[in-house]
MIKE-140811 format. One record per atom (N, C-alpha, C): residue number from 1; x, y, z; atom name. Coordinates in steps of 0.2 Angstrom, whole numbers. Atoms other than C-alpha are relative to their C-alpha. Example, Ala and Ser with C-alpha at 12.3 -4.5 7.8 and 13.67 -1.06 7.14 Angstrom:
BEGIN
+-----+-------+-------+-------+-------+
! num !     u !     v !     w ! atome !
+-----+-------+-------+-------+-------+
!   1 !     4 !    -6 !     0 !     N !
!   1 !    62 !   -22 !    39 !    CA !
!   1 !     4 !     6 !     0 !     C !
!   2 !    -4 !    -6 !    -1 !     N !
!   2 !    68 !    -5 !    36 !    CA !
!   2 !    -4 !     5 !     3 !     C !
+-----+-------+-------+-------+-------+
END
This chain:
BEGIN
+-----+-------+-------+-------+-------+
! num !     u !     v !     w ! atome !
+-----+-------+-------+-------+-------+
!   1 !     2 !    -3 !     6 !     N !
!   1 !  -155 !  -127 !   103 !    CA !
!   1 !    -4 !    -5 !    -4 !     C !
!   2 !     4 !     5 !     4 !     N !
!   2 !  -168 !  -133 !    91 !    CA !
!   2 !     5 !    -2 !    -8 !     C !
!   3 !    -1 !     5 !     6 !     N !
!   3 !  -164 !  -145 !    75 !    CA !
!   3 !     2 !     8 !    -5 !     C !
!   4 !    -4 !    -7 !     6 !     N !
!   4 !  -166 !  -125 !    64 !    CA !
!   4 !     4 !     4 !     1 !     C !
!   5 !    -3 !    -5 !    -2 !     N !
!   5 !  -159 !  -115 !    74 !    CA !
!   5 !     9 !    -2 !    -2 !     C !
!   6 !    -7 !     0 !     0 !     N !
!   6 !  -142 !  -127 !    73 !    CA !
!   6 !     1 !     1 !    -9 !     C !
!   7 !     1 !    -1 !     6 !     N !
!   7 !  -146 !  -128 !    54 !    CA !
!   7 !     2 !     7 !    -2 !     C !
!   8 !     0 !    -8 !     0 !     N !
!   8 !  -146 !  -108 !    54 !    CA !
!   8 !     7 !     3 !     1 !     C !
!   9 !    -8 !    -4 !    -2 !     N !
!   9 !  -129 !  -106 !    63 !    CA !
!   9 !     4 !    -5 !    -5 !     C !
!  10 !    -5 !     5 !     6 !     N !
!  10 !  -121 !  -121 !    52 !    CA !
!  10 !    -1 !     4 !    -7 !     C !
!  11 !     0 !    -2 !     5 !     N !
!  11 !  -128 !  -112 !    36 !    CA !
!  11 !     5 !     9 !    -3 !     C !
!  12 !    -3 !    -8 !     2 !     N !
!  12 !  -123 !   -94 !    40 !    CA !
!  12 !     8 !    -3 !     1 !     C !
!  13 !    -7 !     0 !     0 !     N !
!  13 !  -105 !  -102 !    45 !    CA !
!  13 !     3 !    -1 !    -6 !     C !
!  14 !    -2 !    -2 !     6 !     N !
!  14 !  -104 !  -108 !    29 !    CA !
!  14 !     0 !     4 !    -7 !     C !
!  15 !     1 !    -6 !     4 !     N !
!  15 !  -109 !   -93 !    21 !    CA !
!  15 !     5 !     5 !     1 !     C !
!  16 !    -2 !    -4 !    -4 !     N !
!  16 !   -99 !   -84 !    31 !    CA !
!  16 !     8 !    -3 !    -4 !     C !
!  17 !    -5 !     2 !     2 !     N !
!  17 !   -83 !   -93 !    26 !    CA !
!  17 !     1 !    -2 !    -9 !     C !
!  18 !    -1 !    -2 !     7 !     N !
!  18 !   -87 !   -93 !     7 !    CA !
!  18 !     2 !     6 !    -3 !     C !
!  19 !     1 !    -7 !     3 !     N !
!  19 !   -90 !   -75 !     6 !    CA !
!  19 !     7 !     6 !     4 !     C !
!  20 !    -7 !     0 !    -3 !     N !
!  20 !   -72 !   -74 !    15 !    CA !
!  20 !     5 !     4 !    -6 !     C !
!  21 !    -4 !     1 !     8 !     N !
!  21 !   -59 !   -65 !     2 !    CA !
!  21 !     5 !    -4 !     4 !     C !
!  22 !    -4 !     4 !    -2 !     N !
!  22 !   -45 !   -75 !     1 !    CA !
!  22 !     7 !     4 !    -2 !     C !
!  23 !    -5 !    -2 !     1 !     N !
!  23 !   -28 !   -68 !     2 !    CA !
!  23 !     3 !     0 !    -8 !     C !
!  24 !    -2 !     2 !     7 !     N !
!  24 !   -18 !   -65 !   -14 !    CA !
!  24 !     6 !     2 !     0 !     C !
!  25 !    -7 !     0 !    -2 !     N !
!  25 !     2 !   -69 !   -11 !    CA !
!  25 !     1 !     5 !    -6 !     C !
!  26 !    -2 !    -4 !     6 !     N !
!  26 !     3 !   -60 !   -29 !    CA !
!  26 !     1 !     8 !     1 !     C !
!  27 !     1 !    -5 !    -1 !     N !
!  27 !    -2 !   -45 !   -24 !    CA !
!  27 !     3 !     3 !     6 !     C !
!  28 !    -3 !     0 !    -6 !     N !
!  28 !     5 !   -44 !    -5 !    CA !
!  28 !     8 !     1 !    -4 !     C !
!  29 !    -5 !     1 !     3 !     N !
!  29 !    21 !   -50 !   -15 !    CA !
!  29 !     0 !     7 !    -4 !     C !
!  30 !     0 !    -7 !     5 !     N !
!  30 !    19 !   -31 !   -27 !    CA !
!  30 !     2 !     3 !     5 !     C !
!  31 !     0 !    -6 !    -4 !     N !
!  31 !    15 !   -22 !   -14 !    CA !
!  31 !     5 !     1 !     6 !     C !
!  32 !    -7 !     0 !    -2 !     N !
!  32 !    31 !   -26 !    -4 !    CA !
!  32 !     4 !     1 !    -3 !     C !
!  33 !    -8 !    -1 !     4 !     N !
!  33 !    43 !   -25 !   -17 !    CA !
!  33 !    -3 !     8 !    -3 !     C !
!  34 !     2 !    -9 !     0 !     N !
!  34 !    34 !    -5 !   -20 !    CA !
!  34 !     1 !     2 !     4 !     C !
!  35 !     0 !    -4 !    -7 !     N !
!  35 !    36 !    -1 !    -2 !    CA !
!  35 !     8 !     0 !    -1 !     C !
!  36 !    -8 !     1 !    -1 !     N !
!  36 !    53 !    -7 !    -2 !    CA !
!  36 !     5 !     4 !    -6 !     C !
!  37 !    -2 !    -5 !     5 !     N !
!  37 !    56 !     1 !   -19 !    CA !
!  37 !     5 !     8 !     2 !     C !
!  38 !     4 !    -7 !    -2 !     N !
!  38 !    49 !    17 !   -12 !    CA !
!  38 !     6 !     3 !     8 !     C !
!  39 !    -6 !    -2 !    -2 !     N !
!  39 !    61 !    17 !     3 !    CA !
!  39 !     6 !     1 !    -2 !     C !
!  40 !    -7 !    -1 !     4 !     N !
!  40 !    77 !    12 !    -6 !    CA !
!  40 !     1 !     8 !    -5 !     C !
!  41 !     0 !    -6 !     3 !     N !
!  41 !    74 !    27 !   -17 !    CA !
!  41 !     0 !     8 !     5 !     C !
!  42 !    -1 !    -6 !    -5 !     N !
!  42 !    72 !    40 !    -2 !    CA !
!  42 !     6 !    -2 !     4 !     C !
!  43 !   -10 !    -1 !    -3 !     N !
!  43 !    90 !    33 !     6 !    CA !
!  43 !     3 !     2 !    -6 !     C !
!  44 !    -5 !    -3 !     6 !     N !
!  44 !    98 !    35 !   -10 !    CA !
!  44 !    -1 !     9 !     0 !     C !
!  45 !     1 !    -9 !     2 !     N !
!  45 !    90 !    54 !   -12 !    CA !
!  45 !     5 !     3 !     5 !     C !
!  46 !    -6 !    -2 !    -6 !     N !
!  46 !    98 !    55 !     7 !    CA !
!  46 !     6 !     0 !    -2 !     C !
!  47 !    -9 !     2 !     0 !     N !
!  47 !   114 !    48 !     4 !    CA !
!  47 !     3 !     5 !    -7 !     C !
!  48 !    -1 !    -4 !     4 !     N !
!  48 !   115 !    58 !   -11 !    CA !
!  48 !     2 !     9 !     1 !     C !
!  49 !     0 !    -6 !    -3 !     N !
!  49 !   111 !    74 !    -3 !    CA !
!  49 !     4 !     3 !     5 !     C !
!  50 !    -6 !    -1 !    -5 !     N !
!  50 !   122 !    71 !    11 !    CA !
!  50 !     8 !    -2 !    -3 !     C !
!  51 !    -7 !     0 !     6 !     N !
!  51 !   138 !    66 !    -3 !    CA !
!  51 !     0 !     8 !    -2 !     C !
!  52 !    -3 !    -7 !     3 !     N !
!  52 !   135 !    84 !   -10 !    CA !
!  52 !    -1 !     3 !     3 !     C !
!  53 !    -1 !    -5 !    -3 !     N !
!  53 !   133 !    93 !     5 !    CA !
!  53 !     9 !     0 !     5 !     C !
!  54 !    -6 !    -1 !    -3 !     N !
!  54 !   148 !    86 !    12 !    CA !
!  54 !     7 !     1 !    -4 !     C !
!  55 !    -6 !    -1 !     3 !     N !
!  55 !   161 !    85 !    -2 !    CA !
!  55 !    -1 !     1 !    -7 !     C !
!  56 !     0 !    -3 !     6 !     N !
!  56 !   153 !    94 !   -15 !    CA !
!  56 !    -3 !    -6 !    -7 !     C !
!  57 !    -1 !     6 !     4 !     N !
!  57 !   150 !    78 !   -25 !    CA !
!  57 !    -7 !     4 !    -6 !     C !
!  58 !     1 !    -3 !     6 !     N !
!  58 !   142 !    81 !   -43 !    CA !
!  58 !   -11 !     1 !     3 !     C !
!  59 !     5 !    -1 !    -1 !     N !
!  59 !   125 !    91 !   -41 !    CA !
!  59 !    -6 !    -2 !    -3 !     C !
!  60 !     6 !     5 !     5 !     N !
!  60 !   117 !    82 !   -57 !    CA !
!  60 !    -1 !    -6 !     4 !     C !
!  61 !     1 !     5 !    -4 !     N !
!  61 !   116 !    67 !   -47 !    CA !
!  61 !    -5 !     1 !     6 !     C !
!  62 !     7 !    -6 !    -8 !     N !
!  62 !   106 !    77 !   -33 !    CA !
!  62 !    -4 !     0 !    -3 !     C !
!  63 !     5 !    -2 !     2 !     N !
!  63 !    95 !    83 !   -43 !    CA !
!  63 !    -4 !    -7 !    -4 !     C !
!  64 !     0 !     6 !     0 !     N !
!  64 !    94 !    66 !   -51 !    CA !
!  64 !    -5 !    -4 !     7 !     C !
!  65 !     1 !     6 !    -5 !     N !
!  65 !    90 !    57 !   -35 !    CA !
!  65 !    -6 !     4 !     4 !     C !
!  66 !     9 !    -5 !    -5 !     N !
!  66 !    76 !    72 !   -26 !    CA !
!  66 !    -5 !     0 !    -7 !     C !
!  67 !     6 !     0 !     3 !     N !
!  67 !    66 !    70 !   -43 !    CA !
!  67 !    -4 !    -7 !    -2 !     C !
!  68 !     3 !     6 !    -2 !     N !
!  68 !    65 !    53 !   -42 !    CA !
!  68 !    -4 !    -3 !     5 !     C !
!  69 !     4 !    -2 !    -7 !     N !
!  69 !    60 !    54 !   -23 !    CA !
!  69 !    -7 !     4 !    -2 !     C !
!  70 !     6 !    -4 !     3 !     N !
!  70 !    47 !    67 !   -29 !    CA !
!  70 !    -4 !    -3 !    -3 !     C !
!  71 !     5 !     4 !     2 !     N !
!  71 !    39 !    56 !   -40 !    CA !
!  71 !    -1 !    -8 !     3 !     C !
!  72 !     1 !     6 !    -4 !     N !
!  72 !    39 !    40 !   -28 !    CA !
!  72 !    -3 !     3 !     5 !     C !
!  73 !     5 !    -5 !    -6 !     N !
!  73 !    31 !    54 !   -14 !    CA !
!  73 !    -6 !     2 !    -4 !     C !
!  74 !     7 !     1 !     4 !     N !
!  74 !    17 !    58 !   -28 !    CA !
!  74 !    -2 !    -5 !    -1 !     C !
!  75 !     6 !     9 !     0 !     N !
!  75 !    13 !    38 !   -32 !    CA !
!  75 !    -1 !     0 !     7 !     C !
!  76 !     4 !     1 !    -9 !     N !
!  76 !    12 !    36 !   -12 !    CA !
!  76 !    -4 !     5 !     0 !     C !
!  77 !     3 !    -4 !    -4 !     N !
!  77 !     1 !    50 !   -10 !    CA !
!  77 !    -7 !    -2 !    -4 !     C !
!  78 !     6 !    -1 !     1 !     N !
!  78 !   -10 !    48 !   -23 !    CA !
!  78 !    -3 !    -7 !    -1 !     C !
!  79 !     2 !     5 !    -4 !     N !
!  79 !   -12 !    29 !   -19 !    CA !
!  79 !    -2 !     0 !     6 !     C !
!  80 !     4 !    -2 !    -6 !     N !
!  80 !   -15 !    33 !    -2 !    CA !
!  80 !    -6 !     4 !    -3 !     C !
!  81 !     5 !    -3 !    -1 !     N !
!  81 !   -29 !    46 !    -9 !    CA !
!  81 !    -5 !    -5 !    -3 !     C !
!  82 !     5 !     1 !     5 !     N !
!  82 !   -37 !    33 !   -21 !    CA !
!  82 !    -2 !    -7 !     7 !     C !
!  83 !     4 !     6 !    -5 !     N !
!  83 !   -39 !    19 !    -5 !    CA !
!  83 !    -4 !     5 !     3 !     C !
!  84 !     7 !    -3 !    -4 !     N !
!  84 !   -47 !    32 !     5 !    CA !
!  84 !    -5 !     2 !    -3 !     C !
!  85 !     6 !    -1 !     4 !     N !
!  85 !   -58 !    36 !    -9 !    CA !
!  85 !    -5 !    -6 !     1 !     C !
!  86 !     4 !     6 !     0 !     N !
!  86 !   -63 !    19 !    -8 !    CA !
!  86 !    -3 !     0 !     6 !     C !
!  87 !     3 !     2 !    -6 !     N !
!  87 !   -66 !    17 !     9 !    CA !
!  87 !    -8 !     4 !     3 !     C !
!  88 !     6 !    -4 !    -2 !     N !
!  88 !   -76 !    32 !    10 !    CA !
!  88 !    -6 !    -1 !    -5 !     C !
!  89 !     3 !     2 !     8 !     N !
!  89 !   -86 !    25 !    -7 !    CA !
!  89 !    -3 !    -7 !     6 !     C !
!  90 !     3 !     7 !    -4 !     N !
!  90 !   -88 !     9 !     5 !    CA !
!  90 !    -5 !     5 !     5 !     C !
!  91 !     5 !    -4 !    -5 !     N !
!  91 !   -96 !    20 !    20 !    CA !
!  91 !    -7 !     3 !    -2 !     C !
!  92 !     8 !    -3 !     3 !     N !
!  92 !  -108 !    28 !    10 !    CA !
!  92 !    -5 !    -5 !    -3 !     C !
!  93 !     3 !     6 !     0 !     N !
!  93 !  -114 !    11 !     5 !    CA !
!  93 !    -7 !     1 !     4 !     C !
!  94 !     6 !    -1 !    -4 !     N !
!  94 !  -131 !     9 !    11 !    CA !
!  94 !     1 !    -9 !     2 !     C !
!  95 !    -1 !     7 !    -4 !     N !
!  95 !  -133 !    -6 !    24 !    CA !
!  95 !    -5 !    -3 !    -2 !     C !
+-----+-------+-------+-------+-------+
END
């Protein structure tokens, strides 16, 4: 390889490695404790549902526990729609 060419591959690597993102524990660290939120919320609704189908247990609390699920199924969904808005907003990007 000539003298520019090593120049050229040295330059792009470090281009390439600035214009790297860099993780962000802060944000990993949120989006686990939402997920996990998001789970713990739909076994409670179960276990809720399954206490009042088995032994009658108080049906406020039911209804309590599926509209909480209900609105943690609508944040997931419409965060799921608003990444793949993004994605599809990146594709249409012109190259």
């Amino acid at each position: 390889m000539t003298i520019a060419a090593n120049l050229a591959v040295h330059n792009y690597d470090l281009a390439r490695n600035a214009a790297a993102p860099a993780p962000s524990p802060r944000s990993e660290a949120a989006f686990g404790a939402a997920l996990g939120d998001f789970a713990s919320g739909v076994h409670k609704a179960e276990a809720a549902a399954t206490e009042t189908m088995i032994s009658g247990a108080d049906p406020h609390a039911l209804v309590e526990a599926l509209a909480a699920t209900e609105l943690a199924v609508e944040t997931a969904v419409a965060v799921r729609d608003k990444v793949v808005d993004a994605y599809l907003e990146i594709l249409r990007m012109p190259v």
